[in-house]
Backbone as CSV, one residue per row, in Angstrom:
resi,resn,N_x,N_y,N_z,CA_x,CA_y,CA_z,C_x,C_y,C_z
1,UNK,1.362,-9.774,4.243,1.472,-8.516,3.502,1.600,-7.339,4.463
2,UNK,2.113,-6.321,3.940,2.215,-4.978,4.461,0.918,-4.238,5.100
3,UNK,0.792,-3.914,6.231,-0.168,-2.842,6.607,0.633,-1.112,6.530
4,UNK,-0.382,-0.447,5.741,0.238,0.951,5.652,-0.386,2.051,6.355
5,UNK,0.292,2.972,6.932,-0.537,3.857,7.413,-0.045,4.999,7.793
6,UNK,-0.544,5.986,6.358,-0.300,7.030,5.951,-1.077,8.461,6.981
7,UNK,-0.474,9.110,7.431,-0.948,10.122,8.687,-1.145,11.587,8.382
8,UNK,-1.814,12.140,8.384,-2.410,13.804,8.499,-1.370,13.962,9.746
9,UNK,-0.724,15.437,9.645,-0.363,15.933,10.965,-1.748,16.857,11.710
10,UNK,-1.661,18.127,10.850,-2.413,19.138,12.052,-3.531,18.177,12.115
11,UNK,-4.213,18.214,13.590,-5.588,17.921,14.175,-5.483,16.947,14.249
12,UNK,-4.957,15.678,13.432,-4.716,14.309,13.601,-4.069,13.739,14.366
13,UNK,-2.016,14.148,14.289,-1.178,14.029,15.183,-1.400,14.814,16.260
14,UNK,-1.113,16.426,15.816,-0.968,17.063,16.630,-1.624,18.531,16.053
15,UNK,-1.806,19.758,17.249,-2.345,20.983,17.403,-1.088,22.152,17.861
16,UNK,-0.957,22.586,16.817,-0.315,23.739,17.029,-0.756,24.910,17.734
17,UNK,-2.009,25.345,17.625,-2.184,26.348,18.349,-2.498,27.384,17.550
18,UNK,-2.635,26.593,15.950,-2.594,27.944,14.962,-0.996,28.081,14.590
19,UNK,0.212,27.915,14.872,1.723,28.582,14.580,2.187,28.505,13.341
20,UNK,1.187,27.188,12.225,1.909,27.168,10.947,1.183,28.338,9.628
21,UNK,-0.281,28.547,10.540,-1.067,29.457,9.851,-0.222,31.337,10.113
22,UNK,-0.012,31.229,11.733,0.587,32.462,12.136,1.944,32.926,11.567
23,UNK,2.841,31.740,11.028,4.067,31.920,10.442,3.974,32.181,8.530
24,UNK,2.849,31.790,8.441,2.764,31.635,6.676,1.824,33.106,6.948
25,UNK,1.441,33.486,7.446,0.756,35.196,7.528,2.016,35.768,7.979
26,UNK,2.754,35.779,9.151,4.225,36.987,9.031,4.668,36.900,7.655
27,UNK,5.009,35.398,7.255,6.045,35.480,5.948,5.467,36.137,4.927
28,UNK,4.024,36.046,4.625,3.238,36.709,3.593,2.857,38.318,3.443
29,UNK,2.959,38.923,4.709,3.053,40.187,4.943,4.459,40.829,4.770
30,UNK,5.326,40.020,5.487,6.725,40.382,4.936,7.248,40.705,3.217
31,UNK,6.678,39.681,2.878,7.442,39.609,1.300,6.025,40.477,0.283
32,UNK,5.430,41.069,0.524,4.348,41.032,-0.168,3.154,42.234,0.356
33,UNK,3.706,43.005,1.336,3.232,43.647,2.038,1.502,43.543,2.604
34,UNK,1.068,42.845,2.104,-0.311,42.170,3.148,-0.721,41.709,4.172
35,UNK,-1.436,42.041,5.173,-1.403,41.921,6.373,-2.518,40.774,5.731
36,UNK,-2.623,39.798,7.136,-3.653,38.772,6.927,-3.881,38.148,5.723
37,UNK,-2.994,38.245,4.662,-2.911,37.322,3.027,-3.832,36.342,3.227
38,UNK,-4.555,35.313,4.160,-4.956,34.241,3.528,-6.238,34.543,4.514
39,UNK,-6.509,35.614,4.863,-7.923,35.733,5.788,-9.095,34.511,5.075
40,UNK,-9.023,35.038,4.124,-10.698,33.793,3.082,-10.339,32.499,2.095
41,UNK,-8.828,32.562,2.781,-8.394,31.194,2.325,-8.881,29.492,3.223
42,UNK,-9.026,28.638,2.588,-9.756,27.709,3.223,-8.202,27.082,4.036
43,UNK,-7.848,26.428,5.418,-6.597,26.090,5.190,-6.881,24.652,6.013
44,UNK,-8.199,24.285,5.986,-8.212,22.789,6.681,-8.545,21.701,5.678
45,UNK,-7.609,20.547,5.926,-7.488,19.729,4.619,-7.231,20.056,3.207
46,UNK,-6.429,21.207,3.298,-5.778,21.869,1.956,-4.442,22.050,1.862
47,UNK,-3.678,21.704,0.589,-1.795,21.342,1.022,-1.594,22.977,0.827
48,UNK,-0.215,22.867,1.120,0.504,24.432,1.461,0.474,24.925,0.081
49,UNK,0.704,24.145,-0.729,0.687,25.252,-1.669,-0.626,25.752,-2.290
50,UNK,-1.412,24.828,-1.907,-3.024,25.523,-2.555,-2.951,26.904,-1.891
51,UNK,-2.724,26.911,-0.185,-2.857,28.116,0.845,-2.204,29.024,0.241
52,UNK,-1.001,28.445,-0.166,-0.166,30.294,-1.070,-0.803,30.317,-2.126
53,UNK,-1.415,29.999,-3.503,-1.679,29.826,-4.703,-2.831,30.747,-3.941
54,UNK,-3.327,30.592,-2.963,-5.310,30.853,-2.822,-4.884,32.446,-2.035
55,UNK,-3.665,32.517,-1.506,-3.294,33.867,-1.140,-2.626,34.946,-1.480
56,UNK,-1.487,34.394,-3.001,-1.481,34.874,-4.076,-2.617,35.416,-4.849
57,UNK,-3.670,34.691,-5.551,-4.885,34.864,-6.233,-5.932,36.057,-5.655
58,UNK,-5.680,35.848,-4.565,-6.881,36.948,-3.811,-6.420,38.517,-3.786
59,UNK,-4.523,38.484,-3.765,-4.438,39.813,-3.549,-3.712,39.813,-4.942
60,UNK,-4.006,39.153,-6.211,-3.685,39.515,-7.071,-2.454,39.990,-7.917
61,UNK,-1.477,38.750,-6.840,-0.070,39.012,-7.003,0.092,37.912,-8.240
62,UNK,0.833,38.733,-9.258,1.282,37.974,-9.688,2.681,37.102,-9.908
63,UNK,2.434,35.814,-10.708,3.857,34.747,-11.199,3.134,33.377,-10.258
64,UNK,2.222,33.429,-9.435,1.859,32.012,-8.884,2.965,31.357,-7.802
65,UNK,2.861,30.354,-7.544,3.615,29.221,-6.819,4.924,29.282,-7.472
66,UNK,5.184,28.777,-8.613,6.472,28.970,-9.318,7.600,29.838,-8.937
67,UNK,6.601,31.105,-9.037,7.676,32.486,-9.078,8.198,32.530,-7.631
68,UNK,7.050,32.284,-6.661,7.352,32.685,-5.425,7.299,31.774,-3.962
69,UNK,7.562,30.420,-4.092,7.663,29.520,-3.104,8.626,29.318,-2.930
70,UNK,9.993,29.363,-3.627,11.046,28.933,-2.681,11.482,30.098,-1.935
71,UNK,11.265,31.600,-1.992,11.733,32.670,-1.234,10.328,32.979,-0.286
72,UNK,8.761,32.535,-0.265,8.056,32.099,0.734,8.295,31.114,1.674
73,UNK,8.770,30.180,1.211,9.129,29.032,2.145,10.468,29.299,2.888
74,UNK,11.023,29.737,2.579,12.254,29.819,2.710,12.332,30.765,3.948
75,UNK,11.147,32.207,4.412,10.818,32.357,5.095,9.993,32.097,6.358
76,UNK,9.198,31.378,5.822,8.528,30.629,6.273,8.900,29.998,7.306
77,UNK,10.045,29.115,6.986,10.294,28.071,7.654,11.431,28.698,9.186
78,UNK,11.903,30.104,8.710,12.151,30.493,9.536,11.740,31.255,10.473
79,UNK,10.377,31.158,10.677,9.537,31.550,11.166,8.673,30.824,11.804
80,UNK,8.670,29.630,12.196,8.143,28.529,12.069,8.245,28.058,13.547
81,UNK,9.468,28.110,13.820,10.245,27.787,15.206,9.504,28.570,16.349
82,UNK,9.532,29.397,16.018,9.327,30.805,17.232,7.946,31.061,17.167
83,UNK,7.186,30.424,15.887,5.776,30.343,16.374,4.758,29.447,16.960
84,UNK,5.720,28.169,16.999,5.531,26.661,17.546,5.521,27.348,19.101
85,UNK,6.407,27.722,19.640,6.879,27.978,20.836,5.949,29.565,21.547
86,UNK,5.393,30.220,20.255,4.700,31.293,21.179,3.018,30.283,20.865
87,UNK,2.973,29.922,20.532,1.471,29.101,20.528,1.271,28.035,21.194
88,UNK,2.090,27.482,21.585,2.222,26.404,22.549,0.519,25.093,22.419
89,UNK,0.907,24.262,21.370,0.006,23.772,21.025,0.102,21.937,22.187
90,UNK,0.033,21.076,21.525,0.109,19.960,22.058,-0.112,18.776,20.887
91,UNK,-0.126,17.621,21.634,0.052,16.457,20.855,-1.793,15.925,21.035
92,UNK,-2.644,15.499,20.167,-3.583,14.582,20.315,-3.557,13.552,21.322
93,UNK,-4.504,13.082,21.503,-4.661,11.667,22.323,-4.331,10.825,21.961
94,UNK,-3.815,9.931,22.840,-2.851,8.954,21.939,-2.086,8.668,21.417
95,UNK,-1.731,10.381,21.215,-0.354,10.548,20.473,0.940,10.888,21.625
96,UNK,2.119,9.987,21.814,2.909,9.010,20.698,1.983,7.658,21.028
97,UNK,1.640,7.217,21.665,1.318,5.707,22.161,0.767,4.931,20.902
98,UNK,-0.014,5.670,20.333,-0.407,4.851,19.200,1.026,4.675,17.985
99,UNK,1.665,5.646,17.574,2.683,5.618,16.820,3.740,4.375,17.382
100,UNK,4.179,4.817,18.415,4.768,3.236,18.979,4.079,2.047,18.612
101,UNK,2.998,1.416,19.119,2.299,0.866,18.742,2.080,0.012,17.814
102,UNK,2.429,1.086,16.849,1.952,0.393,15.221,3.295,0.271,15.046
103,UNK,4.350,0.774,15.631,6.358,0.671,14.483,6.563,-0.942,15.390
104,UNK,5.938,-0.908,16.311,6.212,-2.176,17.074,5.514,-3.397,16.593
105,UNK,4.898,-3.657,15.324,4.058,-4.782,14.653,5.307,-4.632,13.205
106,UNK,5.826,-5.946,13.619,6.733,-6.095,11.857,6.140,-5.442,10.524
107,UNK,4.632,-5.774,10.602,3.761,-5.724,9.208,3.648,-4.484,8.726
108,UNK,3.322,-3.152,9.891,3.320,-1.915,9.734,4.355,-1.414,9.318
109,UNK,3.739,-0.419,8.413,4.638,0.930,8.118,3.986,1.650,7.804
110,UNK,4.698,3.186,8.133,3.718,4.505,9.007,4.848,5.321,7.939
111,UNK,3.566,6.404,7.077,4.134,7.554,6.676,3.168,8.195,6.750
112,UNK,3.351,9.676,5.511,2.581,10.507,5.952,2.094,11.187,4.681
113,UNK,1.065,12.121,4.683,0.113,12.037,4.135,-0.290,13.769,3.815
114,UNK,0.489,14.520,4.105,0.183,15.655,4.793,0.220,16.931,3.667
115,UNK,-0.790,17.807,3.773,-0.873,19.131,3.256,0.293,19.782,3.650
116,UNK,0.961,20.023,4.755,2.290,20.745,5.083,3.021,20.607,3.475
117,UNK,4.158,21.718,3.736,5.581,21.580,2.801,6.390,20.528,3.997
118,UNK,7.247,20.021,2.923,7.985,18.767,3.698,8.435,19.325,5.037
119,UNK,9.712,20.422,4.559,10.065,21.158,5.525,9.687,21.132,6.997
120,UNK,8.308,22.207,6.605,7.580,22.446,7.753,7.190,20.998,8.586
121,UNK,6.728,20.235,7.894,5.774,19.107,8.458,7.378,18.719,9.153
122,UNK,8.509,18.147,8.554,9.534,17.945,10.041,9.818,18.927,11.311
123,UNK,9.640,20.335,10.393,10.003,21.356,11.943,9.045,20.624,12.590
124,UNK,7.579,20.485,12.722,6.447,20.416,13.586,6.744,18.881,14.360
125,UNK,6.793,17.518,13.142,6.953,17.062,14.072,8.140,16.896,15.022
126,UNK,9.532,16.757,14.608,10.704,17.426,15.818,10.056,17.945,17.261
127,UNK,9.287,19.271,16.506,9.051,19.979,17.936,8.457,19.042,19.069
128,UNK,7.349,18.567,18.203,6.484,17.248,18.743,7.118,16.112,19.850
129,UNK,8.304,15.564,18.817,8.772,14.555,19.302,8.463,13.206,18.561
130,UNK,7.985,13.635,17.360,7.249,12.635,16.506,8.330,12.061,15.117
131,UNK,9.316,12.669,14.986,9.878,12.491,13.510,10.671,11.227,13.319
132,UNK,10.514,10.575,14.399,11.410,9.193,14.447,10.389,8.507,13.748
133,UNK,9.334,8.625,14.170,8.190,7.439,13.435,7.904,7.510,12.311
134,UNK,8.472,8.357,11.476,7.927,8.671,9.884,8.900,8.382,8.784
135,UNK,9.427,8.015,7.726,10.175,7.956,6.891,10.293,8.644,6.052
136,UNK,8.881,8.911,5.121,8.499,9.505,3.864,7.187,9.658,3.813
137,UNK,6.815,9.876,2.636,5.124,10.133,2.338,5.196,11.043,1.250
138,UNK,3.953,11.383,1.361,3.464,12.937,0.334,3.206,14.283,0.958
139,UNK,3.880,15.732,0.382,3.899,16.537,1.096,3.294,17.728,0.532
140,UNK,2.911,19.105,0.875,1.945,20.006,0.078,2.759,20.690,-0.772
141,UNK,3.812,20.775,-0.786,4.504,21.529,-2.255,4.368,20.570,-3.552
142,UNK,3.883,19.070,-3.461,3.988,18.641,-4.638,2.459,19.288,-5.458
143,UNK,1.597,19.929,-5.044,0.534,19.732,-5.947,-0.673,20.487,-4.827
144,UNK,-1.161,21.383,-5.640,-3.148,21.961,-5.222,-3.766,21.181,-4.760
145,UNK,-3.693,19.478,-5.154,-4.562,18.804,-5.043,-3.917,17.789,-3.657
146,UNK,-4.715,17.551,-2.895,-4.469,16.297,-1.638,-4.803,15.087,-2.435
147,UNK,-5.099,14.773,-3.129,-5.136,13.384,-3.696,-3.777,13.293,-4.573
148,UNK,-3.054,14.020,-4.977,-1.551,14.001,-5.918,-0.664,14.044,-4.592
149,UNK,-0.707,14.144,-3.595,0.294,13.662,-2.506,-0.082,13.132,-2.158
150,UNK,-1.404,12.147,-1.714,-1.837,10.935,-1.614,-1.158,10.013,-2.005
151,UNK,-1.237,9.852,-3.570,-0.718,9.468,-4.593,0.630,8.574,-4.565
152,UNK,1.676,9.976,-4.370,2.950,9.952,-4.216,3.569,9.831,-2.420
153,UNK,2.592,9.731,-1.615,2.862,8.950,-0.602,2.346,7.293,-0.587
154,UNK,1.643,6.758,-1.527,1.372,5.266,-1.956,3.096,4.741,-2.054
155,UNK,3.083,5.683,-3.635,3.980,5.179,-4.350,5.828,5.169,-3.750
156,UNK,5.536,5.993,-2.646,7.093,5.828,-2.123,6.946,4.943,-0.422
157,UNK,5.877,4.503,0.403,5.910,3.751,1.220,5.364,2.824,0.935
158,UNK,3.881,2.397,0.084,3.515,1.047,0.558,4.163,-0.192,-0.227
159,UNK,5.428,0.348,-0.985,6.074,-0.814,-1.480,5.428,-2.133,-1.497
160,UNK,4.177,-1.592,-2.513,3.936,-3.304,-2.717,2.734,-3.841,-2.077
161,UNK,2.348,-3.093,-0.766,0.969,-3.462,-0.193,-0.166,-3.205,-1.228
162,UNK,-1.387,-4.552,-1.149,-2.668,-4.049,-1.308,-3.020,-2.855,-0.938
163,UNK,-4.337,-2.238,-1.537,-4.860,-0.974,-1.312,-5.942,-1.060,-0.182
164,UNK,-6.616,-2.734,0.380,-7.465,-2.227,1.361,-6.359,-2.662,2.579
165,UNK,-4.810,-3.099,2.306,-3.848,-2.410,3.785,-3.166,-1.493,3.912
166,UNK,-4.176,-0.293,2.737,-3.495,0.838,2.759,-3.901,1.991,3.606
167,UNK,-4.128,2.695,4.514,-5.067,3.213,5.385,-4.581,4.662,4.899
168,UNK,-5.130,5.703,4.752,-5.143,7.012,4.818,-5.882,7.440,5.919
169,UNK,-5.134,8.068,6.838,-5.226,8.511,8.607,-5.586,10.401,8.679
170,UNK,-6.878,11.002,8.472,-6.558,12.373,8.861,-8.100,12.346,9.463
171,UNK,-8.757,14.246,9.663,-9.443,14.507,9.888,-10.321,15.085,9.232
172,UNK,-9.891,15.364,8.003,-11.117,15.814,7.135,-11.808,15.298,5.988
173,UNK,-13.253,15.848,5.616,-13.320,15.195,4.538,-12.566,14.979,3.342
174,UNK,-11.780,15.588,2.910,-10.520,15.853,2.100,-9.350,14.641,2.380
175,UNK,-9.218,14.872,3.859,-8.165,13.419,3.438,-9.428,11.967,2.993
176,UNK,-10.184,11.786,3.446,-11.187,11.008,3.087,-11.500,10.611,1.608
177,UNK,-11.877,11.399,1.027,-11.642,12.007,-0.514,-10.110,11.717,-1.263
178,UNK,-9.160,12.109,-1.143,-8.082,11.634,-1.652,-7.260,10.324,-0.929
179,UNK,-8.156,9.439,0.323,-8.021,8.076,-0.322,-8.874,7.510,-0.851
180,UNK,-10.167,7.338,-0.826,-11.172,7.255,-1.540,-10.734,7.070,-3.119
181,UNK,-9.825,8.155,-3.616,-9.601,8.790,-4.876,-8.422,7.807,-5.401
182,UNK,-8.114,7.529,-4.361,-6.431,6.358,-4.836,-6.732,5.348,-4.611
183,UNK,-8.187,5.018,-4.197,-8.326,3.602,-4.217,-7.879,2.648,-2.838
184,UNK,-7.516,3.257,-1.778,-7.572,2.972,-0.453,-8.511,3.028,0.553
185,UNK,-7.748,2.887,1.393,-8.808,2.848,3.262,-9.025,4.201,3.417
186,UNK,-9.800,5.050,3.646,-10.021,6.316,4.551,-10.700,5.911,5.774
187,UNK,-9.367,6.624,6.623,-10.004,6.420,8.267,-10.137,8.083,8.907
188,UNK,-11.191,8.144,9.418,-11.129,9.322,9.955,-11.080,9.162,11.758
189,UNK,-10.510,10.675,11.835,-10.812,11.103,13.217,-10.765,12.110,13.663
190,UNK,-12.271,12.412,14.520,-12.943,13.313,14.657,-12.321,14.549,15.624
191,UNK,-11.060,14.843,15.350,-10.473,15.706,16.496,-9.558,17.188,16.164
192,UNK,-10.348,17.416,14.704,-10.486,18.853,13.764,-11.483,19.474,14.017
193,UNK,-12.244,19.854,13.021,-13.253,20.480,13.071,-14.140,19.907,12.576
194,UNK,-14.017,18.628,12.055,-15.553,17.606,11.518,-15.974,16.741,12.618
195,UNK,-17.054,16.184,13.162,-17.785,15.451,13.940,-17.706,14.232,13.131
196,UNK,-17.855,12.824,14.049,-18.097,11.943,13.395,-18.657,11.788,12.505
197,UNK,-20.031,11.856,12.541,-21.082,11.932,11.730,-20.742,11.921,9.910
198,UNK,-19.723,13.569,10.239,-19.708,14.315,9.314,-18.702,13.422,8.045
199,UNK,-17.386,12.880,8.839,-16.360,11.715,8.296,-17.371,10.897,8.264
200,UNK,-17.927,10.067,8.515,-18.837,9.175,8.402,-19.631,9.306,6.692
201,UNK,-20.148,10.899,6.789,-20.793,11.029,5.502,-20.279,10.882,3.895
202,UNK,-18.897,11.526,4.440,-18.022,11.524,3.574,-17.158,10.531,3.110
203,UNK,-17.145,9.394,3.449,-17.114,8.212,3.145,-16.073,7.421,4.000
204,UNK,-15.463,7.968,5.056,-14.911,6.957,5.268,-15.303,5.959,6.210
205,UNK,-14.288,4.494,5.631,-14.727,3.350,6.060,-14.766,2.860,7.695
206,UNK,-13.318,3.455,8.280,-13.588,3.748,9.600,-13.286,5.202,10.177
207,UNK,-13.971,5.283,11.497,-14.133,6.720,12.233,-13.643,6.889,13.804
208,UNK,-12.778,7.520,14.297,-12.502,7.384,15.917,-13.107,8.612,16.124
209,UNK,-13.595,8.666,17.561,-13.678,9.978,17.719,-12.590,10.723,18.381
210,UNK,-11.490,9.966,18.592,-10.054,10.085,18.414,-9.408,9.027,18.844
211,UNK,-8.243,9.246,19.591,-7.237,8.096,19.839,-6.854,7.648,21.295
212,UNK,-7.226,8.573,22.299,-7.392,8.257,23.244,-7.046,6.698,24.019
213,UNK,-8.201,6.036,23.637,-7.564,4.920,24.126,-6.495,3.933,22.752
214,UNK,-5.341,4.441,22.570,-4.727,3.928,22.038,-4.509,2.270,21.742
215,UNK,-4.407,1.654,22.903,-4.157,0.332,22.720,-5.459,-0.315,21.441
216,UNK,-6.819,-0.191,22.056,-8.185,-0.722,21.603,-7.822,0.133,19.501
217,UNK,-7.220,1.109,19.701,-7.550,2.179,18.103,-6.375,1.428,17.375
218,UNK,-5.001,0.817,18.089,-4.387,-0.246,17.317,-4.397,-1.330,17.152
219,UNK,-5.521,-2.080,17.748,-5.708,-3.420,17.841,-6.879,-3.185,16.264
220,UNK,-7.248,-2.413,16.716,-8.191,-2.324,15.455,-7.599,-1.794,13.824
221,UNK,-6.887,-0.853,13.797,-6.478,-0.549,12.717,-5.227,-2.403,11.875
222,UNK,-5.066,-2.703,13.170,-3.985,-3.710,12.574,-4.906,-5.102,12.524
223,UNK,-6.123,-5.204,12.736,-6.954,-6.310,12.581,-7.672,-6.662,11.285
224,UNK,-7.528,-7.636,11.180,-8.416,-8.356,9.808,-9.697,-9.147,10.123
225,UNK,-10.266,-8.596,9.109,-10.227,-7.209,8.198,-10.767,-6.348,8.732
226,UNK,-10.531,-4.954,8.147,-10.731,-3.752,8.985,-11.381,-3.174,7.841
227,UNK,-12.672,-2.546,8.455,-13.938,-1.548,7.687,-15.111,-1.526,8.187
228,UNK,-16.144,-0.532,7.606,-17.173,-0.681,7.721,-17.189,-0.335,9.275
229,UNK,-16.529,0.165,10.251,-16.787,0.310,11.698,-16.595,1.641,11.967
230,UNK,-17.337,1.954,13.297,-16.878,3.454,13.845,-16.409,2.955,15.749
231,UNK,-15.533,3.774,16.053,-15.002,3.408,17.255,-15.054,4.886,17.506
232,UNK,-15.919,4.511,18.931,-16.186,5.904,19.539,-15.422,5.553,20.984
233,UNK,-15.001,6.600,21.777,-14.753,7.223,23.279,-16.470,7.540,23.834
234,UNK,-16.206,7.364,25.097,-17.690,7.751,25.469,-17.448,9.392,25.525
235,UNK,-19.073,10.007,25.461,-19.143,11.497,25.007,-18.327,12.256,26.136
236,UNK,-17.823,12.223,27.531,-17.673,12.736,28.201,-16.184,12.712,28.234
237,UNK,-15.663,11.857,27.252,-13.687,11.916,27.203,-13.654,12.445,25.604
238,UNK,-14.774,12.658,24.636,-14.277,13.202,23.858,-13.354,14.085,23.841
239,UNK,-12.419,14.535,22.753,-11.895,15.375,22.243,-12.210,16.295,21.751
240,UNK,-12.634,17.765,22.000,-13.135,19.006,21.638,-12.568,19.192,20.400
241,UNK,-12.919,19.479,19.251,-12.480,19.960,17.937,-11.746,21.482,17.774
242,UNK,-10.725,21.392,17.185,-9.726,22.244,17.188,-10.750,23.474,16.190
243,UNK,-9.824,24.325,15.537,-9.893,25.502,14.801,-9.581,25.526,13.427
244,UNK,-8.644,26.153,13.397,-7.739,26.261,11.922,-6.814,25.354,12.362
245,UNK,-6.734,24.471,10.850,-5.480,23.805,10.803,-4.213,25.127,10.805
246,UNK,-3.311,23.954,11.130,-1.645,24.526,11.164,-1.739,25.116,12.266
């Protein structure tokens, strides 16, 4: 049978530096005249469109998502480029080595999982160097909720796999929660702003404290059966926890 394994970008794959948060604040000040639109918006483990819906709502603009995402995005995305490049973020540990890795086992297949708008989530990974490894998935314009692109990243990659070789791959409790919610694997890793511990609490079944040593984090994700474990780095190669997603 199929092993699946559905991926978080920010903090998981990779760290922008902040550029997808810094580009969705120009575009939001631009069209809308608000400086800082999403200051008390939550934006880690939350899809893009909750972030506009929650930055709409606050300054009391009205028509919602509907009225105003394809001429937000649409900016957005051109804005996107030039903030990748003034933030100068990087790739996680492990990252590509583990992505190779797993496209190199027949059984695997790797999508994605991600709060981004589709869009964006290819500008980022491109920039990366990552977009060869991905096909499809679920993306943040379908829905408020991370478990409804959960969902609809099941239903368009795991063609057919069981749900415990279904892995949902991010860093927060939220991706945790919307596989949990679909009836899959939640794997966390600790290289956002949650500590092991914290993924741990929140239910998922396994925990890295990142990816680092790649080879040992794919021997394990592709082993039977896989759960119930935490795979740590010793404390002194950890991975420092990022900021704001995007």
């Amino acid at each position: 049978m199929p092993r699946v394994f559905l991926f978080d970008i920010d903090n998981t794959l990779l760290y922008t530096g902040g550029a997808g948060s810094l580009a969705m604040t120009q575009a939001f000040e631009e069209l809308f005249g608000v400086a800082d639109g999403f200051a008390h918006v939550e934006f880690s483990g939350m899809t893009d469109r909750f972030i506009l819906q929650g930055g709409l709502d606050a300054h009391c603009i009205q028509g919602g998502c509907e009225t105003h995402l394809e001429r937000f995005t649409q900016r957005y995305y051109e804005l996107l480029p030039d903030s990748l490049r003034e933030r100068k973020g990087h790739l996680m540990p492990g990252f590509p080595q583990l992505l190779q890795a797993l496209s190199n086992n027949d059984r695997a297949r790797l999508g994605l999982a991600t709060g981004n708008f589709k869009r964006a989530a290819m500008i980022k990974l491109d920039y990366y160097g990552l977009s060869k490894y991905f096909s499809g998935g679920g993306f943040g314009e379908e829905s408020l909720h991370r478990g409804d692109l959960v969902r609809a990243a099941i239903e368009r990659v795991a063609n057919g796999a069981e749900p415990q070789d279904v892995f949902v791959i991010g860093d927060t409790p939220h991706d945790v929660a919307s596989a949990l919610d679909n009836g899959v694997m939640a794997v966390g890793v600790a290289t956002g702003n949650y500590s092991v511990e914290q993924l741990q609490a929140s239910g998922a079944q396994v925990v890295f404290s990142d990816f680092a040593d790649w080879r040992s984090a794919a021997a394990a994700l592709l082993a039977e059966p896989l759960g119930n474990a935490t795979h740590q780095v010793p404390a002194d190669e950890a991975w420092e926890p990022g900021a704001r997603r995007s």
